[in-house]
DSSP file (Angstrom, degrees, kcal/mol; ACC not computed):
  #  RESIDUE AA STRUCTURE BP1 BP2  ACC     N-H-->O    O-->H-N    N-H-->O    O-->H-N    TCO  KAPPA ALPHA  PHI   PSI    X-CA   Y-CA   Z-CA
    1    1 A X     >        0   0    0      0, 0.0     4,-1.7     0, 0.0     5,-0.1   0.000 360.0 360.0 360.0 -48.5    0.0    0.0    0.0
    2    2 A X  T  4  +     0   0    0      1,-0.2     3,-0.2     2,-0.2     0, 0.0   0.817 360.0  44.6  12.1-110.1    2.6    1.6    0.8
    3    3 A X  T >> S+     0   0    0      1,-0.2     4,-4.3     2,-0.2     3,-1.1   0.711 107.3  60.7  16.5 -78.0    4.1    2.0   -2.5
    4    4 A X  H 3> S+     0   0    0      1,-0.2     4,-2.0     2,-0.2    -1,-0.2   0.816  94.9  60.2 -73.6 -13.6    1.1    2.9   -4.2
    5    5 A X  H 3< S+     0   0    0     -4,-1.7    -2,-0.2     2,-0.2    -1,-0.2   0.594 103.8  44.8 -91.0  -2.6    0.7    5.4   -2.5
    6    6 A X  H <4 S+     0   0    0     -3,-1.1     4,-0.3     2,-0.1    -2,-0.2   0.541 113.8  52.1-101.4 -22.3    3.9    7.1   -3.5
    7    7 A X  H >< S+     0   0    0     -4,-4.3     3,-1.5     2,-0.1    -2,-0.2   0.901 107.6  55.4 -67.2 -25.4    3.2    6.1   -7.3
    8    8 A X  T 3< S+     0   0    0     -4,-2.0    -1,-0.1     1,-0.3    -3,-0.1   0.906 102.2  57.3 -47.3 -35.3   -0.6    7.9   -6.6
    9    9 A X  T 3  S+     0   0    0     -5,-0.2    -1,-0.3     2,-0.1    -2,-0.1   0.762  84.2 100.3 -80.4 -10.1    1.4   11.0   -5.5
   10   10 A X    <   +     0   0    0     -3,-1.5     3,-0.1    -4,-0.3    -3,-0.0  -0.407  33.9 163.6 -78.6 144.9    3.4   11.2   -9.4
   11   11 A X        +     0   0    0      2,-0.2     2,-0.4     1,-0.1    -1,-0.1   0.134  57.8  65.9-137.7  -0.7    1.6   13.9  -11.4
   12   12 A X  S >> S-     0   0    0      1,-0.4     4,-2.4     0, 0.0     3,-1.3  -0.941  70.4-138.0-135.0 149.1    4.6   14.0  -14.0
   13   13 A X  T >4 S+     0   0    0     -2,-0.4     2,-7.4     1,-0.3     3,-4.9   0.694 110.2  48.3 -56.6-100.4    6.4   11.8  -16.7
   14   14 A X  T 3> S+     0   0    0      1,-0.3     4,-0.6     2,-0.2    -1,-0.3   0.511 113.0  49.2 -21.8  -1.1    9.9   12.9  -15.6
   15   15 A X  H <> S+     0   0    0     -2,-7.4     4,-1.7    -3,-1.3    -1,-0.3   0.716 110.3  55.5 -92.4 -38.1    9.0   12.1  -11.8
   16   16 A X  H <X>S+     0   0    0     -3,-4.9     4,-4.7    -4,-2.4     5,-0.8   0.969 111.9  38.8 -58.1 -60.9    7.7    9.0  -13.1
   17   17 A X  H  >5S+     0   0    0     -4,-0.5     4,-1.6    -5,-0.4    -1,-0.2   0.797 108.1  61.0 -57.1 -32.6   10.8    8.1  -14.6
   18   18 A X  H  <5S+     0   0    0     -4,-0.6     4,-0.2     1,-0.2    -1,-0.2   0.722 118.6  31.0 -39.0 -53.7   13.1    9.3  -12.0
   19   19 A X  H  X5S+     0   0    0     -4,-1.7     4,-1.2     2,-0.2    -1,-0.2   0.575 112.7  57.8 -95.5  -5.8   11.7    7.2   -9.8
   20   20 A X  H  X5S+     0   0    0     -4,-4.7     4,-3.1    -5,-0.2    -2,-0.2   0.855 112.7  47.3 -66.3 -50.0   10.7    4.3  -12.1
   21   21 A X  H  <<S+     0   0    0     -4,-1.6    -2,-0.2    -5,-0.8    -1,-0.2   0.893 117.4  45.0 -53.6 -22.2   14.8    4.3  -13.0
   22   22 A X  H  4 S+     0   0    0     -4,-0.2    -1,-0.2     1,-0.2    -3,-0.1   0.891 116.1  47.7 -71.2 -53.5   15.8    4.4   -8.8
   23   23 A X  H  < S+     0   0    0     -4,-1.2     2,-0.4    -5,-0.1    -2,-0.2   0.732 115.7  28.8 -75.4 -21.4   13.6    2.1   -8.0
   24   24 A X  S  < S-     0   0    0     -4,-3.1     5,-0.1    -5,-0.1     3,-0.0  -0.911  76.5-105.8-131.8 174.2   14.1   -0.8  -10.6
   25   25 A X     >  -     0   0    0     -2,-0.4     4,-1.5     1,-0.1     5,-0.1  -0.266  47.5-100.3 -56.5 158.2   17.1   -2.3  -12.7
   26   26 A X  H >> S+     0   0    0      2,-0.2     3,-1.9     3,-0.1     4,-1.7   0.986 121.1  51.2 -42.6 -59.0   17.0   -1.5  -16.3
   27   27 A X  H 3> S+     0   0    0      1,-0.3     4,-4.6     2,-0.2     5,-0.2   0.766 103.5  58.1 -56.4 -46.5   15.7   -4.5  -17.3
   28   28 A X  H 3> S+     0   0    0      2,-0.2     4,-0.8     1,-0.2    -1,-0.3   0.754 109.5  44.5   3.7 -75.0   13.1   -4.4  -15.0
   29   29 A X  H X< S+     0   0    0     -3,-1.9     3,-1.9    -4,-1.5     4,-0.3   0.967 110.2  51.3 -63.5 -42.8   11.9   -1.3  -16.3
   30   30 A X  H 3X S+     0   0    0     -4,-1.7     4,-1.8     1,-0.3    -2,-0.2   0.886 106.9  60.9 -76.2  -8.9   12.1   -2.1  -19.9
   31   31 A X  H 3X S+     0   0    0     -4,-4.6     4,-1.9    -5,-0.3    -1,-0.3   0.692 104.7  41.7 -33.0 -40.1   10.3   -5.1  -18.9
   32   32 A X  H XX S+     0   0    0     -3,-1.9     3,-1.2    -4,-0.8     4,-0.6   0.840 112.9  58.3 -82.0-114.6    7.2   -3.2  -17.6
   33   33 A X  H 3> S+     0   0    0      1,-0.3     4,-1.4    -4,-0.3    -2,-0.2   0.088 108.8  48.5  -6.2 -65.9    7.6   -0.9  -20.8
   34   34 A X  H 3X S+     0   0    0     -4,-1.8     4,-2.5     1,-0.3    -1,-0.3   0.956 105.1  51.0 -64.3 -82.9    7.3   -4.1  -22.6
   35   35 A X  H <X S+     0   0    0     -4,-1.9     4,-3.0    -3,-1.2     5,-0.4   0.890 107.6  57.1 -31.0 -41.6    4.3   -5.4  -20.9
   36   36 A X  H >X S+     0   0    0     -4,-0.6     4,-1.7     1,-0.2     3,-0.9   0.963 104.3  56.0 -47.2 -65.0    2.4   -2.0  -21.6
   37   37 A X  H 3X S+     0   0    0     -4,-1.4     4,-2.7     1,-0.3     5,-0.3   0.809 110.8  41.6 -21.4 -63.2    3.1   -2.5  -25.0
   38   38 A X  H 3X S+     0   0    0     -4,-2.5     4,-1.9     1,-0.2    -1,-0.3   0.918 110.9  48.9 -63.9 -31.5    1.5   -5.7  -25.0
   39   39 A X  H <X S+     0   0    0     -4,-3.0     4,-3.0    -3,-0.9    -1,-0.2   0.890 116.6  52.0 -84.5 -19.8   -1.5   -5.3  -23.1
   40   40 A X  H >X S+     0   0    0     -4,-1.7     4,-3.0    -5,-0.4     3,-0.7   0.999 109.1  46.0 -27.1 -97.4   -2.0   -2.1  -25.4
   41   41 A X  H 3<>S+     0   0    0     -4,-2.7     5,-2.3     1,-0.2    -2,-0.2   0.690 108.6  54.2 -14.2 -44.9   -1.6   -3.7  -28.1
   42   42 A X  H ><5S+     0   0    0     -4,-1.9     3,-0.8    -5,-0.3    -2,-0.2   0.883 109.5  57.0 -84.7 -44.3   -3.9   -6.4  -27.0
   43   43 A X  H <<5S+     0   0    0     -4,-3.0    -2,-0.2    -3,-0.7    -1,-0.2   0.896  88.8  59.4  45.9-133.1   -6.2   -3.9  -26.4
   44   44 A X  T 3<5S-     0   0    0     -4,-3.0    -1,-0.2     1,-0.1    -2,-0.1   0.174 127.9 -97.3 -62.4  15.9   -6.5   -2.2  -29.4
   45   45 A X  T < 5 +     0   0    0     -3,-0.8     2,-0.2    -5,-0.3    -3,-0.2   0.584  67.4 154.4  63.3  27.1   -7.7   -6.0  -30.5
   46   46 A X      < -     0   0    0     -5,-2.3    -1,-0.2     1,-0.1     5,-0.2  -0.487  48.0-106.0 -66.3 129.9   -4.4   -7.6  -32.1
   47   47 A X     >  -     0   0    0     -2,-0.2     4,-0.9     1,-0.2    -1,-0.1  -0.120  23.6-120.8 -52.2 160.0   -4.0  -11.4  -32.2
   48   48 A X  H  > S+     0   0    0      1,-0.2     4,-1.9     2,-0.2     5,-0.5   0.770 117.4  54.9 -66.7 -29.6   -1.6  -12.7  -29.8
   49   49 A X  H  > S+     0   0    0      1,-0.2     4,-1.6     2,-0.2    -1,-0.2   0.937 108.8  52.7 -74.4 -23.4    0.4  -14.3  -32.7
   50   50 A X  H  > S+     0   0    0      2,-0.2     4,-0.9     3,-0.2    -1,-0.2   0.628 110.5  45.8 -82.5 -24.4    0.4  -10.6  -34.1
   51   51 A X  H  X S+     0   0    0     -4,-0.9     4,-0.8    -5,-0.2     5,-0.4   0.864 106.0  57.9 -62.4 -58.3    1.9   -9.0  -30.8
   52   52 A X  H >X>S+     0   0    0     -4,-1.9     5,-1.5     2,-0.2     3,-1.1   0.943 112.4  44.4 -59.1 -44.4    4.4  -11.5  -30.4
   53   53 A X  H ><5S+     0   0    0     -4,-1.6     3,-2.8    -5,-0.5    -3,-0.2   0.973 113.7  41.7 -37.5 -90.8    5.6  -10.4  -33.9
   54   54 A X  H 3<5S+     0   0    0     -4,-0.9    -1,-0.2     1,-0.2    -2,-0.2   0.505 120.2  42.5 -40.1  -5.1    5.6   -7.2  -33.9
   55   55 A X  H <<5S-     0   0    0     -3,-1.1    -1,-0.2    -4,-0.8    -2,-0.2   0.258 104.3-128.2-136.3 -13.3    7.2   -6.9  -30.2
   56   56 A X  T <<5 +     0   0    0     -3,-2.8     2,-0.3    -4,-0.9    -3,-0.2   0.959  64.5 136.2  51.0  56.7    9.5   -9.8  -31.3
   57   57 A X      < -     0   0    0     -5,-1.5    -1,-0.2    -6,-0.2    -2,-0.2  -0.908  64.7 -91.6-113.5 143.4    8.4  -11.8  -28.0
   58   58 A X     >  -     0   0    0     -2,-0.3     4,-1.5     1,-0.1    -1,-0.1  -0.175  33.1-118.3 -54.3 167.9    7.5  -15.2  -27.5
   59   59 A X  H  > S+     0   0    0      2,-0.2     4,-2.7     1,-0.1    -1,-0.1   0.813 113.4  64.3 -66.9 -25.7    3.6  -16.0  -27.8
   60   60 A X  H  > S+     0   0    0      1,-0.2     4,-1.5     2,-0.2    -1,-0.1   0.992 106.4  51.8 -55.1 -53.5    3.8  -17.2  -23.7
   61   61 A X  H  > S+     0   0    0      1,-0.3     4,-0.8     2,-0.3    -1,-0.2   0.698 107.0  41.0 -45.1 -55.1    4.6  -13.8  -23.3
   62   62 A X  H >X S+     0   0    0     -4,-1.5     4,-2.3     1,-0.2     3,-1.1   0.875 113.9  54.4 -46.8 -70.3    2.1  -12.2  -25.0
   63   63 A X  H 3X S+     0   0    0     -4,-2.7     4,-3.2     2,-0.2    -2,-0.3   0.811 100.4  63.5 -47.9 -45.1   -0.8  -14.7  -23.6
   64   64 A X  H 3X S+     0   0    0     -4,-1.5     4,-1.0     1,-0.3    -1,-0.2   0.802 103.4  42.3 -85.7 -45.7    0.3  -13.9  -20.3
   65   65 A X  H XX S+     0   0    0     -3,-1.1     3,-3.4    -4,-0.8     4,-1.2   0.997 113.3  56.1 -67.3 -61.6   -0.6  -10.1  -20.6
   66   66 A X  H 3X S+     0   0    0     -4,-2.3     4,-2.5     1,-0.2     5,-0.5   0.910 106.3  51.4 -61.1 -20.0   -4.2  -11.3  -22.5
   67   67 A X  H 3X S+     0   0    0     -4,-3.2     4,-4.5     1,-0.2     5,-0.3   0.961 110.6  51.0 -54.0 -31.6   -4.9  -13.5  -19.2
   68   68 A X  H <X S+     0   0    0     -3,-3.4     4,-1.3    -4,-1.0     7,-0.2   0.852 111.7  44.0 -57.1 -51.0   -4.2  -10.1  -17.3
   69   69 A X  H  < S+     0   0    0     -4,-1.2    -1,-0.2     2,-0.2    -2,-0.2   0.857 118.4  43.9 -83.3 -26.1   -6.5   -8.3  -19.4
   70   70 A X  H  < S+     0   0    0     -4,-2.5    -2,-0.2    -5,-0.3    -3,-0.2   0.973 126.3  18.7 -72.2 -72.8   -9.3  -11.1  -19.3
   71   71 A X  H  < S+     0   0    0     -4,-4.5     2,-0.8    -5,-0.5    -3,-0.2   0.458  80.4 133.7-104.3  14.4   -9.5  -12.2  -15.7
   72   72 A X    ><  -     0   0    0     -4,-1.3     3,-0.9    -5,-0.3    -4,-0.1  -0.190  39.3-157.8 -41.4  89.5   -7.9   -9.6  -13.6
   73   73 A X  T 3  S+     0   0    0     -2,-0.8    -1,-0.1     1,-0.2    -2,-0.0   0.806  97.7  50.9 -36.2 -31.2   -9.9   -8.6  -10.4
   74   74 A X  T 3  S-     0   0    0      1,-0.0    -1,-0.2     0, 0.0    -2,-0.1   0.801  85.7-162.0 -87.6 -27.3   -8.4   -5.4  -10.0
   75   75 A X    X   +     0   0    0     -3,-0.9     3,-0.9    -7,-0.2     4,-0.3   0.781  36.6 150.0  59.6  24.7   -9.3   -4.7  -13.9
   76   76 A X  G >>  +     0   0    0      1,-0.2     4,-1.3     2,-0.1     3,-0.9   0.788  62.1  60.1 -65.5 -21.6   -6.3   -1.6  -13.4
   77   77 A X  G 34 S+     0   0    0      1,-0.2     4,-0.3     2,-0.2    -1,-0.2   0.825  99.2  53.7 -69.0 -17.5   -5.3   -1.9  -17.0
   78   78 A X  G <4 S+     0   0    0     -3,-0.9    -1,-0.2     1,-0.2    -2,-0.1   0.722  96.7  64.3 -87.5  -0.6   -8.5   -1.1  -18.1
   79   79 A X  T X4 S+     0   0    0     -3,-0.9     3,-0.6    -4,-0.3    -1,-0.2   0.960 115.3  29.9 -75.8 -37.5   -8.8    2.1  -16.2
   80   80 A X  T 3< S+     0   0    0     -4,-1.3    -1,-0.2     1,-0.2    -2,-0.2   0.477 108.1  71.8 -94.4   6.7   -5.8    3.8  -18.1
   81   81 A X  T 3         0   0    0     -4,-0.3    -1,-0.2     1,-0.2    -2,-0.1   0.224 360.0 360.0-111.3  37.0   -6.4    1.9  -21.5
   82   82 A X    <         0   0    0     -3,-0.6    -1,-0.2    -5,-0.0    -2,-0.1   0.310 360.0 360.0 -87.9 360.0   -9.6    4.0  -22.0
């Protein structure tokens, strides 16, 4: 709770980033970057075999985000993918 409650407080990219870049390794972040992508993507209604192309990921990968977007309880991607 914690935690979210210091991402709540970001009102700016460049605060975002600042602290995205303290707080995790690169890869880490461009991991998360990644995942946006997909669930974006996924989204905007693109097959999974057509994410995983374009994003040059496996397909696991890809499915993993559509499970996200299907049976999530908190349903938080959908708030920002409006």
């Amino acid at each position: 709770d914690e935690l979210a409650g210091v991402v709540a407080k970001i009102n700016k990219t460049e605060q975002a980033n600042r602290f995205l870049s303290d707080l995790l390794t690169p890869t880490e972040f461009n991991d998360l970057a990644l995942r946006w992508q997909i669930v974006k993507l996924l989204y905007k209604g693109l097959s999974i075999r057509d994410v995983s192309q374009r994003l040059g990921v496996a397909t696991a990968t890809v499915e993993r985000g559509s499970r996200e977007l299907k049976y999530s309880k908190a349903r938080g991607f959908h708030e920002f993918l409006k």
